[in-house]
N, C-alpha and C positions, 0 to 999 in steps of 0.2 A: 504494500500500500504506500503512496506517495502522498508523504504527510504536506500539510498546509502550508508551513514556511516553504517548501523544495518548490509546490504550484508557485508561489508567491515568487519565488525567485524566478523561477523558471518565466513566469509573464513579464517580470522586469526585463527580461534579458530579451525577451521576443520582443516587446513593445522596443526597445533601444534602436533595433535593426532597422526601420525606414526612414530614410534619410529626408525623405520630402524631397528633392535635389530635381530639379529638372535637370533632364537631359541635352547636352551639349555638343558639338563636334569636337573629339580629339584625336591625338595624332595616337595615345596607343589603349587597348582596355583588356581587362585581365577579368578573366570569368573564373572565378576556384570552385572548386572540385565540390559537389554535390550530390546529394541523392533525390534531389528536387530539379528534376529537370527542368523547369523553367529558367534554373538561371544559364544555361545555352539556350535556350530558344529565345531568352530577352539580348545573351551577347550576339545570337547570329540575328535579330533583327532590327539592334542597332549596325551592323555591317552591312545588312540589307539596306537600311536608311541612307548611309553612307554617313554616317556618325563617327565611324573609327575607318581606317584604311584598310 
């Protein structure tokens, strides 16, 4: 069982991740290693955009 403070932390840490940041054109961008595919389908369609080279 996953006690209350561990939830408690654990939403700290997930709420932390969104940066709000719009997206920009830059010269290089690094997608790290996941089990959430999304984050290559968000690096390949900033490439598709032509956001990153």
């Amino acid at each position: 069982m996953i006690s209350t403070q561990a939830w408690a932390d654990a939403r700290r840490l997930w709420d932390f991740h969104p940066m709000h940041h719009e997206p920009r054109p830059c010269s290089v961008a690094v997608g790290l290693g996941s089990h959430d595919l999304s984050v290559a389908d968000t690096a390949v369609d900033f490439y598709r955009r032509g956001m990153v080279p």
